[in-house]
C-alpha positions in Angstrom: 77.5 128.8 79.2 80.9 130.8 78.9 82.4 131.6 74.9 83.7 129.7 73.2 87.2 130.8 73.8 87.8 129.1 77.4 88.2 131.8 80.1 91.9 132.9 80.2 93.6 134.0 83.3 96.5 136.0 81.3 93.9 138.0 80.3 92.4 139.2 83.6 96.3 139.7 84.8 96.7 142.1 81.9 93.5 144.2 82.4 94.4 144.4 85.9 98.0 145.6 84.7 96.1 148.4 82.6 94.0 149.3 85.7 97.3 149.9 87.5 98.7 152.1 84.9 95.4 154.1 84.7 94.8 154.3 88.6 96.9 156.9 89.2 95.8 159.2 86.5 93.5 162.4 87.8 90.6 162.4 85.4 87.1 164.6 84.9 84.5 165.3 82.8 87.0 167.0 80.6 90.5 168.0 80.6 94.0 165.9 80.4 93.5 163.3 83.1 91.0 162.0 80.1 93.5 162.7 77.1 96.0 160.7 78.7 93.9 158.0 79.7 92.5 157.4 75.9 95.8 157.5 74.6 96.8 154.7 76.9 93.9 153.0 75.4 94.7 154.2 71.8 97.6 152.1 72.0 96.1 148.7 72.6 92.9 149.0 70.4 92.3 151.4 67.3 90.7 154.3 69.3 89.8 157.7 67.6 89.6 160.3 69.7 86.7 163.2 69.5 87.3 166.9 70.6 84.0 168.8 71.3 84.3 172.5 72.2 83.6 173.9 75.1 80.4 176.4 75.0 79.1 173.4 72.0 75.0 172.8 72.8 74.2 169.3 73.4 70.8 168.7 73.7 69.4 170.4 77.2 73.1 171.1 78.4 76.0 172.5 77.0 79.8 171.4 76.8 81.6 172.8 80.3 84.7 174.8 80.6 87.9 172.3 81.1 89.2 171.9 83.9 92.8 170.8 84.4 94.7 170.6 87.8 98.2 171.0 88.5 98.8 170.7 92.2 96.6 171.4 95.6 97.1 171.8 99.1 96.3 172.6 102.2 99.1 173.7 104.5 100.2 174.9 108.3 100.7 178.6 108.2 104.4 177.7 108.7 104.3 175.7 105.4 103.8 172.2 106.1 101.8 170.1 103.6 98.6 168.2 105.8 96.6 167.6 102.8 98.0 167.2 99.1 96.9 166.2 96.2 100.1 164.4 95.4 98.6 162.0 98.4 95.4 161.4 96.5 93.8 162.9 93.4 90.4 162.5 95.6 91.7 165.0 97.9 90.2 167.4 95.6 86.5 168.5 94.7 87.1 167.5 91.0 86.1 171.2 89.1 86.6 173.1 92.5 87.6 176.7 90.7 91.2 177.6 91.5 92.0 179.1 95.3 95.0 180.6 96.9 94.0 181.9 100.8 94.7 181.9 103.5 91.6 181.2 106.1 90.3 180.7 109.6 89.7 176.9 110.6 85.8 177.5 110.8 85.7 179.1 107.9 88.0 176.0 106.0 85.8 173.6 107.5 82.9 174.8 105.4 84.8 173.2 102.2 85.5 170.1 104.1 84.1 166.8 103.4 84.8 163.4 105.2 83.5 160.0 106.0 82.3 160.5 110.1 81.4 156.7 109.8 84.9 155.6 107.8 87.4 157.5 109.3 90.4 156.5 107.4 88.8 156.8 103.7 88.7 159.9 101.5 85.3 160.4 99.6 85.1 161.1 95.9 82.8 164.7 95.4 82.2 166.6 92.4 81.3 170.5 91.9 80.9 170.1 87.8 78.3 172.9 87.5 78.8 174.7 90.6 81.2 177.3 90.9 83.2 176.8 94.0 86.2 174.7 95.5 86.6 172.0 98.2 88.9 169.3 99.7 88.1 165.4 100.6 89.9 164.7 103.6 89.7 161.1 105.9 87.8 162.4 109.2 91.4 161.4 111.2 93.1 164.7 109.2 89.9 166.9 109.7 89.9 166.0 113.1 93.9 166.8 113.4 93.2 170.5 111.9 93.4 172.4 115.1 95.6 175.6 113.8 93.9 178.5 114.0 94.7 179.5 111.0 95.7 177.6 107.7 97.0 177.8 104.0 94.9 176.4 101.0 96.1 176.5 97.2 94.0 174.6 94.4 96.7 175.4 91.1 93.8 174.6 88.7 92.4 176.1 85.4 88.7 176.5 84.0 88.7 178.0 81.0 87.4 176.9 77.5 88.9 174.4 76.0 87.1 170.9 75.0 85.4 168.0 76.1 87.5 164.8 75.0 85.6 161.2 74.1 86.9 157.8 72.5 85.2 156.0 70.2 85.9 152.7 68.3 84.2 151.1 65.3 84.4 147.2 64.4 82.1 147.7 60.7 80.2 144.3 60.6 78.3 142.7 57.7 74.9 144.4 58.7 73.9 148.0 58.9 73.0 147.2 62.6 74.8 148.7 65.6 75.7 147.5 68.7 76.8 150.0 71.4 79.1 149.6 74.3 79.8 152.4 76.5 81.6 152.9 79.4 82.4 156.6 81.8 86.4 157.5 82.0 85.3 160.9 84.0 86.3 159.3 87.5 89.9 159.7 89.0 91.8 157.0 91.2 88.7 154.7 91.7 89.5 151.3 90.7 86.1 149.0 90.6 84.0 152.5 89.6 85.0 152.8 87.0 88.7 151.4 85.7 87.1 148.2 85.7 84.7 149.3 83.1 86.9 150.8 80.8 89.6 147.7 81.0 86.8 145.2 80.2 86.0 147.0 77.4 89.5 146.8 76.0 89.7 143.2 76.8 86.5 142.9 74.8 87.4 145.0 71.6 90.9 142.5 71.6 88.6 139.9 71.2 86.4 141.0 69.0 88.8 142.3 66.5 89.7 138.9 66.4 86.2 137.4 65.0 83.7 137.8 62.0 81.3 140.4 63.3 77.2 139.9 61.9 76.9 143.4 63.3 79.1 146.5 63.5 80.4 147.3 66.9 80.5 151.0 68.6 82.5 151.3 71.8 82.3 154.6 73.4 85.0 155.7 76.4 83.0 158.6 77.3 82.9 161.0 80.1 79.7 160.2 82.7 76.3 162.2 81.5 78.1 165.0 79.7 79.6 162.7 77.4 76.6 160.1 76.7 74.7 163.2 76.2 77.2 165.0 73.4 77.6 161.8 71.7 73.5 161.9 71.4 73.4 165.0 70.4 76.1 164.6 67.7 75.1 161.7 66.1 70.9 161.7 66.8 70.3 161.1 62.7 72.0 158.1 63.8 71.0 156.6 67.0 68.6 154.6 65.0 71.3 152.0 63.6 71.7 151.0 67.4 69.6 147.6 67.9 71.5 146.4 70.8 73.5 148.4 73.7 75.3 147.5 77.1 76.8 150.0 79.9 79.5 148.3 82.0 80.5 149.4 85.1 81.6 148.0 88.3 83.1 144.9 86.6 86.2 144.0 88.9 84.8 143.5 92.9 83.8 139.9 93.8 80.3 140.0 94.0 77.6 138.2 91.2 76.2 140.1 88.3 73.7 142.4 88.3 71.9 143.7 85.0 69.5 146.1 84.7 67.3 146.3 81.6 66.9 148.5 79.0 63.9 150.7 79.4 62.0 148.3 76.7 62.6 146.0 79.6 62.0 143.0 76.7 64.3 144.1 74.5 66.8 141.5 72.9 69.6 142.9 74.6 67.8 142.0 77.9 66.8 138.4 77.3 70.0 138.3 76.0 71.8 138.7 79.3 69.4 137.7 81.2 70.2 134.0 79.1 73.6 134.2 79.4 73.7 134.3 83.0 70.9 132.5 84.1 73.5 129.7 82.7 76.8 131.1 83.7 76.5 133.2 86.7 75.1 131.4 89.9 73.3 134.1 92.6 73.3 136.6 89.6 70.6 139.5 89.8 68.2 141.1 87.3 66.2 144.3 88.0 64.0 146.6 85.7 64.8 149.8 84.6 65.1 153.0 86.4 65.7 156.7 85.4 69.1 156.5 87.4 72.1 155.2 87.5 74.9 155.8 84.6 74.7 156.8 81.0 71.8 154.2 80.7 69.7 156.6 81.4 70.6 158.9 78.9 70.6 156.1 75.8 67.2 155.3 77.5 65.8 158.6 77.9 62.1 159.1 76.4 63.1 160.8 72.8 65.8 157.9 72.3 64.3 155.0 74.0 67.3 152.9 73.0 67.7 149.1 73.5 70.8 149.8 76.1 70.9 147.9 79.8 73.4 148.1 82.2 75.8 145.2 83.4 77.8 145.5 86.5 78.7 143.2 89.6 78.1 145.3 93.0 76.2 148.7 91.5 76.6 151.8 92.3 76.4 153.1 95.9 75.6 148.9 97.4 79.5 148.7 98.1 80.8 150.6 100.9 84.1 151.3 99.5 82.0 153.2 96.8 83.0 156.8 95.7 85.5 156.6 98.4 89.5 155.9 98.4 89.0 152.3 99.5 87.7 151.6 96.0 91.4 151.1 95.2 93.2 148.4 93.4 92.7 145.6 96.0 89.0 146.1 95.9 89.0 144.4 92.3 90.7 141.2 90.8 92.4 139.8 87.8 90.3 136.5 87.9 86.9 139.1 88.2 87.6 141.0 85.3 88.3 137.8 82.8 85.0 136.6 83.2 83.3 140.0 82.9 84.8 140.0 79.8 84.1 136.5 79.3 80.3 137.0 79.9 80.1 140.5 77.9 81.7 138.2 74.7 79.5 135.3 75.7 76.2 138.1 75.3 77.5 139.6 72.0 78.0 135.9 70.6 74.7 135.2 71.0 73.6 138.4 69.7 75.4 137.9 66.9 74.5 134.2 66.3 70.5 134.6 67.0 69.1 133.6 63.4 65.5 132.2 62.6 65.6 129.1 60.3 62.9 127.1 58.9 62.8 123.2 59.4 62.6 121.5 56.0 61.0 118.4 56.9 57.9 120.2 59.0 55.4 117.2 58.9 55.9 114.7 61.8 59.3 113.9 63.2 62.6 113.3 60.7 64.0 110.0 60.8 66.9 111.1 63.0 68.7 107.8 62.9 69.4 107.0 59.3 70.9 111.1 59.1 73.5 110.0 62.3 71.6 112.6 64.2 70.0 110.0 67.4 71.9 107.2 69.3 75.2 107.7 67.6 76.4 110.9 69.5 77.5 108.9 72.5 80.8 110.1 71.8 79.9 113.8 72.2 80.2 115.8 75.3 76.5 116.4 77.0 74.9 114.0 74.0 71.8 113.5 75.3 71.5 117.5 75.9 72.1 118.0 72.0 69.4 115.3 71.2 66.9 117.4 73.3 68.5 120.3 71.4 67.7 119.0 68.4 64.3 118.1 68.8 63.2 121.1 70.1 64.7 123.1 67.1 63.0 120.8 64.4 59.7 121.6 66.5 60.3 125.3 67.0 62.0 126.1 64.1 59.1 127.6 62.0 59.7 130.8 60.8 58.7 132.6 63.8 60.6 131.5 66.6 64.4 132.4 66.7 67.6 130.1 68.4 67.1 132.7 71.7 63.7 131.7 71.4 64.0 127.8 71.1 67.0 127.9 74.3 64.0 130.0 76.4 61.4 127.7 75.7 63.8 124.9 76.2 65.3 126.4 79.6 68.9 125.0 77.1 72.0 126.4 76.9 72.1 129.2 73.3 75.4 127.3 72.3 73.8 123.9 72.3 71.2 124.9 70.8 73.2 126.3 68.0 75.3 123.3 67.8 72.0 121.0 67.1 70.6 123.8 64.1 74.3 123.5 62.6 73.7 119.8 62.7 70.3 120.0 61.3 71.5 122.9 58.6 74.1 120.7 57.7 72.0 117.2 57.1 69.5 119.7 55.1 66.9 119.3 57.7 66.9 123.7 58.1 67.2 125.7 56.2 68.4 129.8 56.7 71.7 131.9 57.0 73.6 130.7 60.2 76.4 132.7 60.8 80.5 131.6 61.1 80.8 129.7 64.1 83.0 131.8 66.2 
């Protein structure tokens, strides 16, 4: 059951042409790696773009100094370059506090990290509230450090400044939100998580596109600290949010995987749990857990908001994970048009899900006089929609939505919606469906 609007390869080749012009970029929590990569997005969807100062209290943290990087190294005594940053932006402990020394090797190796079991990858580490410095290396160029003596130079700053978020609203007809959210805190790391952040474009350009039932917040947020400023500056707020997704890990070649919300029975997870029992074969659903990404934050006890994750591999079950193989060749164009496909195909439905009454309540309608049984032979799946339509006469009593009836039904949500337009139209329901999309 993908959308309506057929899967489109162009698509997937042009959020894979993004990902390319965003790979390179050096982001963090804060700092211009992120300004730069918002602007890119600014110019393809109507982004606005939130400063938050540094020193600001969010909740049980407060905003961090920024941190911006201009070059690092680590050199030969007689000046020649064996690690550089220009090689890699992972080569770096992102927030490592500017350096310029000159040490022993022991002592260097004790702000080393490597990959033992993957000698030829760089690993992705972090030092956000720590304050020290460090270099990822592949375990080939820490083994090759056998100077005595060598030269190390991290050109950064730390020092207030601001923590930088995008954020774009699609206003709906009804006062409900719908939140999608994705981290832009990571540098050259192409599946986690570029390929959120270009599936989220790809969605925005469709849904500007389409009548919206509900009004759509996309955040581009920076991992935890972000989530957790965008709490704390809009919590009189958070209660318009009836329905919320995390993407992540959107762009690698394995199935699905979503994790529920912490309601665990929320409509957001029968929702998705729907739409890919019917359009992704092998795909995975687990319950929630106080880990992960910013899911855990929307989902944390004082918010408790209706917000599961959707990713293909997660976190940490790849092996090219948080590493420098999690390049461009670990995700594809073809991957990323149907996660877009399937996040539209979820927000469809949630958009579409209505409760109607049936009008004619006391033993079956005569189906056949209304053109509604034995003379859809010329439609596509026919005798799917006739089951369709029967079960939404039966279940169609007030209490029982259209993501109730296809549940019950074990039917597709679209054909089931196709046989209550039917029915609306021949005056056999009644209630507000919404524009077919």
């Amino acid at each position: 059951m993908h959308s309506q609007s057929a899967l489109d390869p162009e698509v997937g080749r042009e959020l894979y042409q993004l990902a390319q012009e965003l790979y390179p970029i050096c982001r963090s929590i804060t700092g211009e790696g992120v300004r730069r990569t918002l602007k890119r997005i600014g110019d393809l969807v109507p982004l606005t773009v939130h400063e938050v100062r540094s020193g600001t209290q969010v909740l049980d943290w407060s905003v961090p100094l920024e941190w911006n990087i201009r070059d690092a190294w680590i050199a030969t005594t007689g000046g020649r370059r064996v690690v550089d940053l220009r090689d890699s932006n992972l080569h770096v402990v992102s927030y490592s506090r500017p350096v310029r020394a000159r040490l022993g090797r022991n002592e260097l190796d004790a702000h080393l990290h490597s990959l033992p079991d993957r000698p030829d990858w760089i690993p992705y580490r972090t030092t956000y509230y720590a304050d020290t410095w460090g270099f990822c290396v592949t375990e080939r160029q820490r083994a090759a450090l056998d100077d005595a003596e060598y030269d190390v130079c991290i050109d950064a700053t730390l020092e207030p400044g601001s923590l930088t978020y995008g954020e774009v609203v699609l206003p709906g007809n009804e006062s409900g939100e719908v939140l999608l959210s994705a981290h832009v805190c990571h540098p050259s790391l192409a599946n986690d998580n570029l390929s959120g952040i270009v599936t989220l474009v790809g969605v925005i350009q469709h849904l500007v596109r389409k009548p919206r039932r509900y009004t759509y917040r996309i955040l581009f947020a920076p991992g935890t600290i972000g989530a957790l400023t965008w709490l704390a500056t809009h919590e009189a707020d958070v209660h318009k949010i009836v329905h919320g997704l995390v993407v992540s890990c959107l762009g690698d070649s394995g199935t699905f995987t979503y994790k529920q919300s912490r309601q665990e029975a929320a409509e957001i997870d029968r929702v998705v749990e729907h739409v890919l029992r019917h359009s992704a074969p092998g795909h995975r659903v687990r319950r929630f857990s106080p880990d992960g990404y910013d899911e855990r934050q929307y989902c944390s006890p004082g918010f408790d908001m209706p917000v599961g994750r959707l990713t293909r591999t997660p976190n940490g079950e790849y092996p090219e994970y948080h590493t420098s193989a999690d390049n461009l060749d670990l995700i594809r164009p073809d991957a990323l048009a149907e996660s877009v496909d399937i996040v539209v195909t979820v927000l469809e439905v949630l958009d579409e899900n209505r409760t109607l009454v049936n009008q004619s309540p006391k033993g079956e309608p005569q189906l056949g006089r209304r053109g509604l049984y034995r003379t859809l032979g010329g439609l596509p799946d026919s005798p799917v929609l006739e089951q369709a339509i029967r079960w939404t006469l039966n279940l169609s009593d007030g209490r029982h939505s259209l993501l109730d009836i296809a549940e019950r039904s074990a039917l597709s949500f679209h054909v089931v919606r196709a046989a209550a337009c039917l029915l609306t139209d021949h005056g056999l329901l009644a209630g507000q469906l919404g524009p077919v999309r």
